[in-house]
C-alpha positions as a Python dict, from the first residue, in 0.01 Angstrom:
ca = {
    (1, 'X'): (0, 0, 0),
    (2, 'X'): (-35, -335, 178),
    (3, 'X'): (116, -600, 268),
    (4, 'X'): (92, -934, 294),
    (5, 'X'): (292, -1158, 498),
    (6, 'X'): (221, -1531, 526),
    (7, 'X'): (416, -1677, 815),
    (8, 'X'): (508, -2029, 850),
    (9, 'X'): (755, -2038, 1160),
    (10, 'X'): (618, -2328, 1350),
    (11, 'X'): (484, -2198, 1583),
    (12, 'X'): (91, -2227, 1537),
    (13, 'X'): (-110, -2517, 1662),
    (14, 'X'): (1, -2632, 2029),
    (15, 'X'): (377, -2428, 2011),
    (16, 'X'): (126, -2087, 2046),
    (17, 'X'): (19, -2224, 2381),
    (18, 'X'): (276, -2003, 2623),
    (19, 'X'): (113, -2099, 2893),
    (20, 'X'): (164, -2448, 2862),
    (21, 'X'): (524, -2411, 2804),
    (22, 'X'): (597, -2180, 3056),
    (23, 'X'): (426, -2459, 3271),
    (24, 'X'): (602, -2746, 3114),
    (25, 'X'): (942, -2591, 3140),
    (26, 'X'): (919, -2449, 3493),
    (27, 'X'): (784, -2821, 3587),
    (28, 'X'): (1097, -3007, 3442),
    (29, 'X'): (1323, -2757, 3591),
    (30, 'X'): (1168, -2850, 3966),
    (31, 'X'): (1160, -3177, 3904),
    (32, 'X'): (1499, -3230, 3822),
    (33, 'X'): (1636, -2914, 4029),
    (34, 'X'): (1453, -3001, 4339),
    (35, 'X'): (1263, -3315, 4374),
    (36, 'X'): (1471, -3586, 4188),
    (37, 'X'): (1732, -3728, 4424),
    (38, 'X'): (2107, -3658, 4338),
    (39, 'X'): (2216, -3928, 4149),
    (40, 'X'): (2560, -4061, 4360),
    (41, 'X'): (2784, -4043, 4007),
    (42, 'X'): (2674, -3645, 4010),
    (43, 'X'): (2831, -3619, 4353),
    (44, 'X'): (3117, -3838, 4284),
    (45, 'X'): (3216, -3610, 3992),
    (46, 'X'): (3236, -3308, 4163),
    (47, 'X'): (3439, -3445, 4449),
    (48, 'X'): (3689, -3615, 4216),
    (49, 'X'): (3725, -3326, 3955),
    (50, 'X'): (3756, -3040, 4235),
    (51, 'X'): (3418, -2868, 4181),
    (52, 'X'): (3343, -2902, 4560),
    (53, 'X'): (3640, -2763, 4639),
    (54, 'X'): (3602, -2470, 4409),
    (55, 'X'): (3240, -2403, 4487),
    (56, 'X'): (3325, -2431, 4853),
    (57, 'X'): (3593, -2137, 4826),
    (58, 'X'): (3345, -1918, 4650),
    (59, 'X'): (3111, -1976, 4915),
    (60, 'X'): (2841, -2106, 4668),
    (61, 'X'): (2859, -2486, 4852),
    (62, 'X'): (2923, -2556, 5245),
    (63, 'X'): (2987, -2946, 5127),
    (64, 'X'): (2956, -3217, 4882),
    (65, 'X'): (2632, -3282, 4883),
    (66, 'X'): (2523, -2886, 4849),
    (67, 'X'): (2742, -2892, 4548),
    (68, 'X'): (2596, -3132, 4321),
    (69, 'X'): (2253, -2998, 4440),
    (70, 'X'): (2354, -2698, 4289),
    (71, 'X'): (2518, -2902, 4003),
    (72, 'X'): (2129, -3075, 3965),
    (73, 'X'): (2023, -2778, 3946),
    (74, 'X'): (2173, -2632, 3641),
    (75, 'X'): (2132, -3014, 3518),
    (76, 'X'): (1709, -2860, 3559),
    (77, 'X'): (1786, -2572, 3392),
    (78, 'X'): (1901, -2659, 3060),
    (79, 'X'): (1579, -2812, 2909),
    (80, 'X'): (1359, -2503, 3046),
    (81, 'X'): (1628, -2322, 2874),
    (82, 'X'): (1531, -2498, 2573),
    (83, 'X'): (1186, -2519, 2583),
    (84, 'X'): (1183, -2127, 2660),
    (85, 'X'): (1430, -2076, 2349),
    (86, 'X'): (1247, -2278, 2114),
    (87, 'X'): (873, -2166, 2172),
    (88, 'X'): (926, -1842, 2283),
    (89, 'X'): (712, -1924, 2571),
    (90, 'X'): (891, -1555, 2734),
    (91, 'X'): (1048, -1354, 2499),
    (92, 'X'): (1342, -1445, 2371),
    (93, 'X'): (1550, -1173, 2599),
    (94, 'X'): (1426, -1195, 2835),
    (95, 'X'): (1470, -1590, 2857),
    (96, 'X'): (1839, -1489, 2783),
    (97, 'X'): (1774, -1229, 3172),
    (98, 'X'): (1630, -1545, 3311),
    (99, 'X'): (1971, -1734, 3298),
    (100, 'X'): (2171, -1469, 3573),
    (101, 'X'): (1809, -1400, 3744),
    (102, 'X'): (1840, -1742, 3834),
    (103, 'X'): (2219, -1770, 3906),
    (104, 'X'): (2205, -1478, 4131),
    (105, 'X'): (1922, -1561, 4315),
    (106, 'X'): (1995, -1952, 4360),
    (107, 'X'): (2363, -1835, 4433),
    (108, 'X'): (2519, -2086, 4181),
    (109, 'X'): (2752, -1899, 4072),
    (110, 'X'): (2984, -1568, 4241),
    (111, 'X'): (2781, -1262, 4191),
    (112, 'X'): (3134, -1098, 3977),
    (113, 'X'): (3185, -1417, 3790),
    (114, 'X'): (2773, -1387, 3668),
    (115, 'X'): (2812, -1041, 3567),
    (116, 'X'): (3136, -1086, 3319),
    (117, 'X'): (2890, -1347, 3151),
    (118, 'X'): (2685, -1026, 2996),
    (119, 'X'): (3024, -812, 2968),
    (120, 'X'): (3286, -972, 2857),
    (121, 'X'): (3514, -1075, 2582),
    (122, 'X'): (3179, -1244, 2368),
    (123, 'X'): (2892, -997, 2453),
    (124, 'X'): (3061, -692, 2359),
    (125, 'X'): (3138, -871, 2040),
    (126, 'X'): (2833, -948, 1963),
    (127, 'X'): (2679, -609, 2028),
    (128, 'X'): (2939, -435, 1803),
    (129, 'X'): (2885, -717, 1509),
    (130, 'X'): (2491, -541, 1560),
    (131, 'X'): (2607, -220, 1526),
    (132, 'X'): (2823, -332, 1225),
    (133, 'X'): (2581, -411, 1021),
    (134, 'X'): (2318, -94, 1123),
    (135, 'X'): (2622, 76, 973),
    (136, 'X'): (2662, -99, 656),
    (137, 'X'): (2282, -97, 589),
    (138, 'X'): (2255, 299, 676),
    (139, 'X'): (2537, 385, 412),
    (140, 'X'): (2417, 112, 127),
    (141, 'X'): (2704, -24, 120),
    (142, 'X'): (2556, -410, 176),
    (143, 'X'): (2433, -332, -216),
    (144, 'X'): (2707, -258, -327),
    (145, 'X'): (2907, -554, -147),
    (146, 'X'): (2588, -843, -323),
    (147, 'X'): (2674, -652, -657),
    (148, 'X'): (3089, -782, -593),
    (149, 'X'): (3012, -1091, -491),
    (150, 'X'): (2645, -1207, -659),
    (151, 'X'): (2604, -938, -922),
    (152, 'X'): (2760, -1147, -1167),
    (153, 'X'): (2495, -1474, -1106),
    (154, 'X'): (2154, -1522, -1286),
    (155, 'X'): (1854, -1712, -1195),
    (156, 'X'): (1827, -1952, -885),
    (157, 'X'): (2089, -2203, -887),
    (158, 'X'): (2411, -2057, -923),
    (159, 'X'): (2347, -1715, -665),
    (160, 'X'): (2240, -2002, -446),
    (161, 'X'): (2528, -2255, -502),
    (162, 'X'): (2806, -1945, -552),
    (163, 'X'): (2653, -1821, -198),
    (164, 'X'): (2671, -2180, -36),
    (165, 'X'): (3037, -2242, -151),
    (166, 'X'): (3191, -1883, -126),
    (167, 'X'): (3057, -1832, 258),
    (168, 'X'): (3214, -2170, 360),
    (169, 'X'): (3530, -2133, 216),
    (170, 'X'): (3548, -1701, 339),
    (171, 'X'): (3405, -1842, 667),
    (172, 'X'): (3738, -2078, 704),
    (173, 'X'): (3970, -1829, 713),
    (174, 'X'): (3798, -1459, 846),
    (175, 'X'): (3557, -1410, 1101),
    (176, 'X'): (3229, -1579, 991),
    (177, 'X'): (3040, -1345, 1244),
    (178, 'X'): (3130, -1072, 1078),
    (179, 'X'): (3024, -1209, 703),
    (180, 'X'): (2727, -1309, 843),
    (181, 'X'): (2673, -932, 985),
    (182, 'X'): (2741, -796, 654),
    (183, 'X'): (2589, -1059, 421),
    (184, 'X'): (2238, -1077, 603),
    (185, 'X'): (2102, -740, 487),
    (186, 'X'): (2238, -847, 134),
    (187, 'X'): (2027, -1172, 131),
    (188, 'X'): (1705, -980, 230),
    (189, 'X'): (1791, -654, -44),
    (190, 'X'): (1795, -956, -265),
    (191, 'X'): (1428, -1102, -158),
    (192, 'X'): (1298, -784, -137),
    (193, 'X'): (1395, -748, -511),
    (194, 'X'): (1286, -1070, -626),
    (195, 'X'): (941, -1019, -450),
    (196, 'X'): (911, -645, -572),
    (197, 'X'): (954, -760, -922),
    (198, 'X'): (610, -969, -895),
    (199, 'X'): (442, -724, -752),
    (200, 'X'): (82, -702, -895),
    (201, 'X'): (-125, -368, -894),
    (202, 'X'): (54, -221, -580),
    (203, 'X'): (40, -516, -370),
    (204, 'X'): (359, -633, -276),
    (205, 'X'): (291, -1034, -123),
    (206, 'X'): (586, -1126, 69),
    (207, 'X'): (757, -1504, 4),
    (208, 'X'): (840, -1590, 356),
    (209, 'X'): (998, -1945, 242),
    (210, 'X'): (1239, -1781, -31),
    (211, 'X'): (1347, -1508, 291),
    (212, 'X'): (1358, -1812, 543),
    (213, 'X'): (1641, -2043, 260),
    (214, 'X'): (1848, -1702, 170),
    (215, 'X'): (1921, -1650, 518),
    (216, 'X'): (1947, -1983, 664),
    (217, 'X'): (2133, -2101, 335),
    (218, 'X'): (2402, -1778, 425),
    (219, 'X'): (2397, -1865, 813),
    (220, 'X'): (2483, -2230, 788),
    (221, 'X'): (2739, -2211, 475),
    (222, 'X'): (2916, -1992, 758),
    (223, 'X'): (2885, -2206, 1039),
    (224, 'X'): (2987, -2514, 833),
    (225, 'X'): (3314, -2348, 687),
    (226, 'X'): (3454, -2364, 1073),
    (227, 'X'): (3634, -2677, 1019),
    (228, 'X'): (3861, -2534, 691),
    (229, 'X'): (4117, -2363, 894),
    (230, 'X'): (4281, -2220, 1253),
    (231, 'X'): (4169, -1900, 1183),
    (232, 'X'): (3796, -1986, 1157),
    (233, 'X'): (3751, -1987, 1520),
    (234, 'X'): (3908, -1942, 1870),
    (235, 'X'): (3764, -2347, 1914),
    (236, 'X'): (4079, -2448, 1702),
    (237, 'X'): (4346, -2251, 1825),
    (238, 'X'): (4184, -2376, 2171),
    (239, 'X'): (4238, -2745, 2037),
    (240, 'X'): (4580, -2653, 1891),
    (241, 'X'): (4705, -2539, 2243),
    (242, 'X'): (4588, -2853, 2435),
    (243, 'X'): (4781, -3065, 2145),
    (244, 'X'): (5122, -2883, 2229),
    (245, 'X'): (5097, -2884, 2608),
    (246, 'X'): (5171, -3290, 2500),
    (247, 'X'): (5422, -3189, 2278),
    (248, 'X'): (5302, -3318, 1945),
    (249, 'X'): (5164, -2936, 1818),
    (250, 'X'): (4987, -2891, 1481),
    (251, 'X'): (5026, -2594, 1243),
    (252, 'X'): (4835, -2387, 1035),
    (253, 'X'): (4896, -2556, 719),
    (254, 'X'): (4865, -2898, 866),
    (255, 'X'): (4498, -2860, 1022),
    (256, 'X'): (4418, -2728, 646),
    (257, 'X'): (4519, -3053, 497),
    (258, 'X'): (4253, -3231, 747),
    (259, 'X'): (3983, -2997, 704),
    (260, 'X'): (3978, -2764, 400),
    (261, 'X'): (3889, -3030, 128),
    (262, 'X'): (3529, -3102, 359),
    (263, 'X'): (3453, -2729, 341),
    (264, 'X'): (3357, -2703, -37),
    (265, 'X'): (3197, -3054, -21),
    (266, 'X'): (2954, -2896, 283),
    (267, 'X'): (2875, -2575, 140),
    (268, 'X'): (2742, -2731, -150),
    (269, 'X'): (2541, -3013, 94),
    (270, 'X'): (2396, -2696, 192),
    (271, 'X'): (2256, -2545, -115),
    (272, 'X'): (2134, -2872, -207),
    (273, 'X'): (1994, -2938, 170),
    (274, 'X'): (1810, -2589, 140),
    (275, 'X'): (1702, -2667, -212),
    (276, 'X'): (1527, -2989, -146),
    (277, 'X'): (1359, -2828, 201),
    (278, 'X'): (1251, -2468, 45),
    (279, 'X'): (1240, -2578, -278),
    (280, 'X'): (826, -2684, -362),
    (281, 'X'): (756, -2371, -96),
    (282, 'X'): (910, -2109, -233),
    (283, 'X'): (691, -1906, -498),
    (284, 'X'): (975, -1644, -653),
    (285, 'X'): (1227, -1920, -838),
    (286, 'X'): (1409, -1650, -985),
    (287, 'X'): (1661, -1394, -756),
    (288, 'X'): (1791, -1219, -1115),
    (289, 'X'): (1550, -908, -1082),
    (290, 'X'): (1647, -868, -700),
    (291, 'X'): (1981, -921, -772),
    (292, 'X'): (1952, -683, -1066),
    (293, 'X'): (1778, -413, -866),
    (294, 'X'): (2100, -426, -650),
    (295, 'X'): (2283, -353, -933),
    (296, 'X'): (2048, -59, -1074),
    (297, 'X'): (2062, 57, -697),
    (298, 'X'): (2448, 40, -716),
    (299, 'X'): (2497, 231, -1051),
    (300, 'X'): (2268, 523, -901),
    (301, 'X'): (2418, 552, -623),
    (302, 'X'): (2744, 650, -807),
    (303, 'X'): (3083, 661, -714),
    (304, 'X'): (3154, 547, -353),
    (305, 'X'): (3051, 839, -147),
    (306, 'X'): (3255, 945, 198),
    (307, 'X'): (2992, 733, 468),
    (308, 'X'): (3088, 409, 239),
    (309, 'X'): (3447, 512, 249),
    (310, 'X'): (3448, 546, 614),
    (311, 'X'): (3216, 215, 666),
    (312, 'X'): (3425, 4, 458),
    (313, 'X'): (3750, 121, 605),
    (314, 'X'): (3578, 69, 947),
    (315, 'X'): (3492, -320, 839),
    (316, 'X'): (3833, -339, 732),
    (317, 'X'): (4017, -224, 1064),
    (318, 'X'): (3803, -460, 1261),
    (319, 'X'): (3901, -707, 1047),
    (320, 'X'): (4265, -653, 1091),
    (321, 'X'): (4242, -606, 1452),
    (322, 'X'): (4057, -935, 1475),
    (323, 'X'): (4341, -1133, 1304),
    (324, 'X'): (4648, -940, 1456),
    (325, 'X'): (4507, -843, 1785),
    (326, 'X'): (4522, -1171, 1926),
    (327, 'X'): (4463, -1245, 2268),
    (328, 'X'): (4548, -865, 2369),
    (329, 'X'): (4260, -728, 2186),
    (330, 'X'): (4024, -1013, 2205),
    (331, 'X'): (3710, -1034, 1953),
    (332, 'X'): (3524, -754, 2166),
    (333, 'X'): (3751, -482, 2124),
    (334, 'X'): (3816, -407, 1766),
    (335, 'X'): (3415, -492, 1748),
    (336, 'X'): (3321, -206, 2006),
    (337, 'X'): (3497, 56, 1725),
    (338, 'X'): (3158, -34, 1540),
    (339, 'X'): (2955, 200, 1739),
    (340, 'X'): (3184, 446, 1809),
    (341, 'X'): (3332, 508, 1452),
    (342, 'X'): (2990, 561, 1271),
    (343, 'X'): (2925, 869, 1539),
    (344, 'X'): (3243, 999, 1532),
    (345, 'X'): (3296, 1043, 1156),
    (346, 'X'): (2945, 1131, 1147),
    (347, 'X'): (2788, 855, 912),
    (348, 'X'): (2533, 677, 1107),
    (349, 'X'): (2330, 875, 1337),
    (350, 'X'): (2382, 717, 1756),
    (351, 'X'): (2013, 686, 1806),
    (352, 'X'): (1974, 469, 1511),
    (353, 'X'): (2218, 246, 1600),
    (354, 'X'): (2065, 170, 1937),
    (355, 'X'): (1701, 113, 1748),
    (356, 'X'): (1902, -105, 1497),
    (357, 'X'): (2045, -336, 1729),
    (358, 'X'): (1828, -597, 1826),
    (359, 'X'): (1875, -602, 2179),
    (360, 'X'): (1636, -959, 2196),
    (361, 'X'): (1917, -1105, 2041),
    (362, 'X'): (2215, -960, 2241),
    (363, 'X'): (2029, -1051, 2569),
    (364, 'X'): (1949, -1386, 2446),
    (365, 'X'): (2283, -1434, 2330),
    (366, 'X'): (2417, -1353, 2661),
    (367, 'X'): (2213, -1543, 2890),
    (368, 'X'): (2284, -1865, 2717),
    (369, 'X'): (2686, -1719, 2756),
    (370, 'X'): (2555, -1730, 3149),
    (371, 'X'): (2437, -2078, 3081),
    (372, 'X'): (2743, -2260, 2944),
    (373, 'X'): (2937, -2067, 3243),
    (374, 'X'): (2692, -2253, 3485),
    (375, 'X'): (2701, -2592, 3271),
    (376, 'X'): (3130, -2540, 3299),
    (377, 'X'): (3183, -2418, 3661),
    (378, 'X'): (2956, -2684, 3826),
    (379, 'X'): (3052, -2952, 3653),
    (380, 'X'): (2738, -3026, 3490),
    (381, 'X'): (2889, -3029, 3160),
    (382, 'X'): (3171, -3247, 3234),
    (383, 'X'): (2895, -3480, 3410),
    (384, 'X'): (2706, -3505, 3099),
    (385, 'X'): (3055, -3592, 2898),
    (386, 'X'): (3157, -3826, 3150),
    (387, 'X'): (2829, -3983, 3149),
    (388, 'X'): (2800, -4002, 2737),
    (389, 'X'): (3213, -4148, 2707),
    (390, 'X'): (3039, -4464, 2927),
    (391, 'X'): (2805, -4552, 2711),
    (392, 'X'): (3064, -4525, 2433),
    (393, 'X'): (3234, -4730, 2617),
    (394, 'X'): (2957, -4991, 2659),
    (395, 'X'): (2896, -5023, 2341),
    (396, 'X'): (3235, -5067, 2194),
    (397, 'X'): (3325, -4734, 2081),
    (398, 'X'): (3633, -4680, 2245),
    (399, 'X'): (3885, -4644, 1997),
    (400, 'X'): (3939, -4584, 1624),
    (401, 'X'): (3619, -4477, 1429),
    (402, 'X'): (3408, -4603, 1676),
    (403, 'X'): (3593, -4322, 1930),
    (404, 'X'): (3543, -4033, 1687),
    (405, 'X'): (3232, -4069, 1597),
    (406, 'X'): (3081, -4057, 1949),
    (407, 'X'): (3346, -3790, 2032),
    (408, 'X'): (3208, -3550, 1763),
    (409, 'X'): (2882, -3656, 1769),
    (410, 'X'): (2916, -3538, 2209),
    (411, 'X'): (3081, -3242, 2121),
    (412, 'X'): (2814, -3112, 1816),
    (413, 'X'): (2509, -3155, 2044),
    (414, 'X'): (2727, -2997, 2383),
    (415, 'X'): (2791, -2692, 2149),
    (416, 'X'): (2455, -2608, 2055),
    (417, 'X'): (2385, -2527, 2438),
    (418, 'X'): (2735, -2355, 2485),
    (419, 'X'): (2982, -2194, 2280),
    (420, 'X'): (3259, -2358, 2073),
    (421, 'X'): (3490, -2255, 2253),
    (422, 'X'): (3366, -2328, 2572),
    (423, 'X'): (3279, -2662, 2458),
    (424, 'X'): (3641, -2721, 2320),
    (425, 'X'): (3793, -2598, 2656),
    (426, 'X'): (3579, -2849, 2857),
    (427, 'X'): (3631, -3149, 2592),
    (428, 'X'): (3976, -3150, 2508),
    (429, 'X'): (4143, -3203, 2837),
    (430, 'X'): (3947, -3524, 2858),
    (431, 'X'): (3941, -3634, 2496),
    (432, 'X'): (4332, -3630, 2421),
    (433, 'X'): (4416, -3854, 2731),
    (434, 'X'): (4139, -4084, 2590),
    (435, 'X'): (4325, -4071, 2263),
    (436, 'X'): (4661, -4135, 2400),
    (437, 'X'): (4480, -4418, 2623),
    (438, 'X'): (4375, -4613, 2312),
    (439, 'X'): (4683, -4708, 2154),
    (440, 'X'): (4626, -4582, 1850),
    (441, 'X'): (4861, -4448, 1626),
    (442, 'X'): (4781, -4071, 1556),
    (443, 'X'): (4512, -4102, 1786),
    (444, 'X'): (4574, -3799, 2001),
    (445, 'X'): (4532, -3566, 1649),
    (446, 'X'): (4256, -3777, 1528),
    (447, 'X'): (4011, -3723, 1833),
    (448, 'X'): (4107, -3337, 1883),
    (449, 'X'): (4064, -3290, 1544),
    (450, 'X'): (3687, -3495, 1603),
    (451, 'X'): (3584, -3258, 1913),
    (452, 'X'): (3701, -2942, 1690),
    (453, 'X'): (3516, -3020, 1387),
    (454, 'X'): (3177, -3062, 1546),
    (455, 'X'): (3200, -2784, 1690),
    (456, 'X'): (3076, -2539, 1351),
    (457, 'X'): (2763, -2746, 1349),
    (458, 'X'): (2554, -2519, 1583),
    (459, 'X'): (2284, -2549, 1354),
    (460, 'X'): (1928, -2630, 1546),
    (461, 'X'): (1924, -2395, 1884),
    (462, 'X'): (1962, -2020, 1807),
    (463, 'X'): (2185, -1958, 2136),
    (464, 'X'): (2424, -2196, 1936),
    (465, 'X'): (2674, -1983, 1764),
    (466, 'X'): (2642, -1590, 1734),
    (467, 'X'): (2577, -1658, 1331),
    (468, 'X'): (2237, -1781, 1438),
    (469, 'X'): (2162, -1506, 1645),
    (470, 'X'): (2248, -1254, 1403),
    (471, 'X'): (2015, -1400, 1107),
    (472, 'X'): (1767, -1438, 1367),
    (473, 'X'): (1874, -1009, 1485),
    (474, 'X'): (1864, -885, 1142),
    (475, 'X'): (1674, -1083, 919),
    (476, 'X'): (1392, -835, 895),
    (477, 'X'): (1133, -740, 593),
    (478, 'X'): (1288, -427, 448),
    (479, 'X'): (883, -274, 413),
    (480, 'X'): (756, -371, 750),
    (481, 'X'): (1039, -427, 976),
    (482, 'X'): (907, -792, 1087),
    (483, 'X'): (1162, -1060, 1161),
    (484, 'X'): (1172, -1342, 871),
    (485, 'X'): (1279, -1638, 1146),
    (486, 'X'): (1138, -1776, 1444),
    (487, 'X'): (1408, -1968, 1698),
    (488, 'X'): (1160, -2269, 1623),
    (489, 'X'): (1276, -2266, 1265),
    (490, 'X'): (1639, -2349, 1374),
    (491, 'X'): (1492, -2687, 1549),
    (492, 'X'): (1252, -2759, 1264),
    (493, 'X'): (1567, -2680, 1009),
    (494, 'X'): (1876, -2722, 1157),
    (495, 'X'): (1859, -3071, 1336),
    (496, 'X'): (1873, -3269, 1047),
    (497, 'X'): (2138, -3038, 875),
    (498, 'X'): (2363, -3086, 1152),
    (499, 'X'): (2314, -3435, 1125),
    (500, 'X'): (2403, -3481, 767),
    (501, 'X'): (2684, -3195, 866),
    (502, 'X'): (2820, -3457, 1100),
    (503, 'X'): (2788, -3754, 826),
    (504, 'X'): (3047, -3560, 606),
    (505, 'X'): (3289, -3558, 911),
    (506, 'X'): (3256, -3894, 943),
    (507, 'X'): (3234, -4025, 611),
    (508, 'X'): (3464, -3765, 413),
    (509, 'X'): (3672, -3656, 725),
    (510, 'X'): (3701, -4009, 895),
    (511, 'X'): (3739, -4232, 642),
    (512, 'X'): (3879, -4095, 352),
    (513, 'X'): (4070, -3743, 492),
    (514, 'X'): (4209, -3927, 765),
    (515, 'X'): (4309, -4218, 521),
    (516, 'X'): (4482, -4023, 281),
    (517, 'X'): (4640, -3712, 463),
    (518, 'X'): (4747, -3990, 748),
    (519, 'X'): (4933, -3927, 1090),
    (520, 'X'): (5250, -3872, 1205),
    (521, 'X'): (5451, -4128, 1342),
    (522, 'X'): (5566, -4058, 1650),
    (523, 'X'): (5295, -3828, 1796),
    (524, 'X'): (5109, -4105, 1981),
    (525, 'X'): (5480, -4196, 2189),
    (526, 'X'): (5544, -3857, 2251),
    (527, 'X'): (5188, -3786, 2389),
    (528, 'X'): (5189, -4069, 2626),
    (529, 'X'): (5561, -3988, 2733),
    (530, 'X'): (5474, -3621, 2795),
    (531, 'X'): (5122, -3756, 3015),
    (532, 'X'): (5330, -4004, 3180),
    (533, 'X'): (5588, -3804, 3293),
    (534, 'X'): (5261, -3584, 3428),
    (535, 'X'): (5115, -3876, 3648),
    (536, 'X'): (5419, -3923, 3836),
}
């Protein structure tokens, strides 16, 4: 039998050169790490924010000017980062080992505080989402979760469009990461389908475009449905605490009013985004015979058998633990049970879990979790937001629509190089004073809400959100076990998806949601009273 496999990642022509981006990269970081003088605003920061006197008690600074060395520093790192990321100039992994290779040995960081980058709360999580959906794929029961949810579909549009719009709306309320885990060996049992059913004389010729929209359609109707709800994502409960430390809290219900009507209205900018991108390359228009084999597959495999029983009921305990855990269990915990239940019930075999991971994407996934720790702890990141809310300021965009727009816009591209959470953590202490600052009635809700929402739109760098790492992990060719996504296909797809992401925000959230739903009276007064009373 053979195969045929036509590749288009984007990365032929001058992106296959490693050489020249491992030179290019290594020659910005210098540059700005090492030669470039400190600019006096980078020092000023850290002095007035405390970073010198943090990275002076870990012993990582003797003085100011040490400091923001150490601060340009991780300023140089970032674009290598991305360059490295993007071109796979170094494998992916290991670009993810780079990140604490260079903490450790440029001492930016406390050796302790480096090491819970690859094992805390998030990596764990991440490695037991892997494992998760090894599990489901061993037992078959992915088929038989595309026959609930697609089975019923025929043809192209509506699997794509019922896709689009059911994983934005799911993804609003349980744990995207985990649909994604569970959904991505669905989408390719559903190419491999479509493409078996043109096979011609034994020669099975792959469709690389249709594999690259099913899973990129999947992974960004997930990311997307972030802004429906609380529960979508520690980011919002994040935001929701910084709102009632000045007293004007928001609740569940409340935040659904703001951003639940955008989420249908994305998912389907989605399908029609992937349409008009995918659409002229892909050759197999038709998913009903892959989506049919499922079925077949399904109805022969016969009543659930005990592995299924055990796998679902797994998926379904994480789940739970996930939404009642809380902060006491974390994400990582309840995820963890993924590699241990499998073994000890006996339905997945250990050493095929640990070949089914893909440990490129854990490590990668972790070092740029080492990354936003360096970007956060010296100060770099809050340098870069400081530096951005100036120009808003410059040009007028202080307050109003003006003020969200450059709010959101700062906090989409900040979260593409750290997590959403990490990016709300860092934004929202400075964004809600800016609110309050304004004037502006509802203001302090209005520019949380802003920061928040931008934050599901890790669309264009794989180290984004986990969703992208996990297409990017399992999105492999059933027959040959090659990966159907390069990281350059996030840049080459997901910048201009996160851009028309953001347009929605500010043209359905902004103008109309905002409009209509309205603010509060009150909230601004007691937000200023409460950060008053804080100054003195």
């Amino acid at each position: 039998m053979s195969h045929e496999i036509n590749h288009d990642t984007g990365g032929g022509g001058i992106l296959s050169n490693k050489i020249l981006w491992i030179c290019v990269g290594v020659g910005i970081f210098i540059l700005v790490g090492f030669v470039l003088p400190t600019p006096q605003s980078v020092v000023d920061t850290v002095e007035k924010y405390g970073f010198v006197k943090k990275l002076v008690e870990w012993e990582v600074a003797h003085d100011a000017q040490e400091a923001a060395r150490k601060t340009m520093i991780v300023l140089g790192i970032i674009p290598m980062a991305v360059i490295f990321f993007a071109t796979e100039a170094i494998p992916i992994g290991l670009t993810g080992i780079l990140m604490p290779t260079l903490a450790y040995f440029l001492h930016l960081l406390p050796r302790g505080m480096i090491g819970k980058t690859f094992a805390g709360d998030a990596p764990m999580f991440l490695l037991g989402v892997l494992a998760m959906g090894v599990a489901v794929v061993d037992v078959g029961l992915h088929k038989r979760l595309a026959t609930w949810l697609l089975g019923w579909t025929r043809g192209f549009l509506i699997p794509v469009f019922v896709l689009c719009i059911s994983m934005a709306v799911v993804g609003s309320f349980i744990s995207a990461h985990a649909m994604c885990a569970f959904m991505t060996p669905v989408m390719m049992a559903v190419y491999f389908g479509a493409v078996e059913a043109n096979r011609k004389e034994g020669e099975l010729v792959h469709d690389p475009a249709l594999a690259k929209f099913l899973l990129f359609a999947l992974c960004y109707a997930l990311n997307v449905g972030g802004v429906g709800s609380p529960a979508a994502g520690g980011r919002n409960v994040i935001m929701m605490g910084f709102w009632s430390e000045y007293n004007v809290p928001m609740d569940f219900f409340t935040w659904m009013k703001y951003g639940l009507p955008m989420v249908p209205i994305l998912g389907v900018m989605v399908a029609f985004y992937m349409m008009v991108l995918f659409g002229r390359k892909i050759k197999t228009k038709d998913l009903t015979p892959g989506l049919a084999a499922i079925k077949e597959e399904t109805k022969k495999m016969g009543k659930m058998t005990y592995p299924e029983y055990v796998t679902f009921g797994m998926l379904l305990l994480i789940l739970i633990l996930w939404i009642v855990g809380g902060e006491e269990l974390g994400l990582g915990g309840p995820s963890l049970l993924a590699l241990l239940i499998p073994v000890v019930f006996r339905t997945t075999d250990w050493r095929k879990i640990l070949g089914g991971i893909s440990w490129d994407a854990w490590f990668m996934y972790c070092g740029a979790l080492t990354l936003g720790a360096l970007l956060k702890e010296s100060g770099a990141a809050l340098w870069l937001a400081q530096t951005f809310l100036n120009v808003l300021s410059n040009v007028g965009m202080n307050a109003g629509f003006g003020l969200w727009v450059g709010l959101s816009g700062l906090s989409g591209l900040i979260t593409n190089f750290m997590s959403d959470a990490g990016t709300t953590a860092l934004l929202g202490p400075i964004v809600i004073p800016m609110g309050i600052m304004t004037g502006v009635e509802g203001e302090p809700w209005a520019v949380g809400l802003a920061v928040a929402f931008a934050t599901s739109f890790a669309h264009f760098l794989i180290v984004g959100t986990p969703n992208n790492a996990i297409v990017y992990g399992l999105g492999i060719y059933p027959d040959t076990g090659e990966r159907a996504i390069h990281p350059m296909d996030f840049i080459k797809y997901g910048f201009l998806l996160f851009v028309l992401s953001m347009l929605v925000v500010w043209i359905i959230g902004f103008l109309v949601v905002y409009n209509v739903v309205g603010f509060p009276e009150g909230i601004l007064e007691t937000a200023k009273a409460v950060m008053e009373s804080g100054a003195q």
